[in-house]
N, C-alpha and C positions, 0 to 999 in steps of 0.2 A: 617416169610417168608425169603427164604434166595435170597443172593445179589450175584453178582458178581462185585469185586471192581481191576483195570487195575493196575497193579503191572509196567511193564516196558514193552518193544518193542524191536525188535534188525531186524535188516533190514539184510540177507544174499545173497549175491552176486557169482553166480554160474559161473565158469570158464571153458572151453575149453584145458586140461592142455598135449593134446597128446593123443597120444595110447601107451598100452603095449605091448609088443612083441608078446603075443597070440591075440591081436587086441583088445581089451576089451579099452575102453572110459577110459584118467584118465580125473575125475572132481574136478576142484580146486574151495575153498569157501575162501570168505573173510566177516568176522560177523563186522556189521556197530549196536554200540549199542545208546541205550538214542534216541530212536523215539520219536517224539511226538505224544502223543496220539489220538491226532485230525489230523493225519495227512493225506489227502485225499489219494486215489490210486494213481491218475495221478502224485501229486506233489512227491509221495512216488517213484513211478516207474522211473521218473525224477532224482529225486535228484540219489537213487541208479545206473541208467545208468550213469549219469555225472561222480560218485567216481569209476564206473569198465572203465569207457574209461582210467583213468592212471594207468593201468596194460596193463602189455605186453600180458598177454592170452586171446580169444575171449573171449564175454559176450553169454554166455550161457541163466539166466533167473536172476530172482529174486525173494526173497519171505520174507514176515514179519511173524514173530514169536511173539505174543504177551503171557505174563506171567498175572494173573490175581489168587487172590484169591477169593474162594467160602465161605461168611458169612452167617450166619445163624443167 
């Protein structure tokens, strides 16, 4: 029977960074790595908005990226 076993986590932090001259959205990221793996939504979406308030650019969103190998 095969497994799935949590490798690591990286929290990304979406930014507001402008427009380009033909109008087109630029979006700035900042990668927050070493998640913890138990880490709830609320606390996760928390901590992440807390580290984009000390950026000068709007807070856009946020998303968790988790890494996990497939055993067999």
């Amino acid at each position: 029977m095969a497994t799935i076993e949590f490798r690591h986590a990286v929290g990304k932090v979406y930014f507001d960074g402008g427009m380009t001259e033909d109008g087109k959205m630029i979006r700035k990221s900042k990668t927050y790595r070493n998640l913890a793996e138990g880490a709830t939504a609320e606390n996760l979406y928390n901590a992440l908005l807390q580290l984009a308030q000390l950026s000068e650019y709007p807070f856009i969103g946020a998303e968790k990226v988790e890494t996990a190998d497939i055993m067999n």
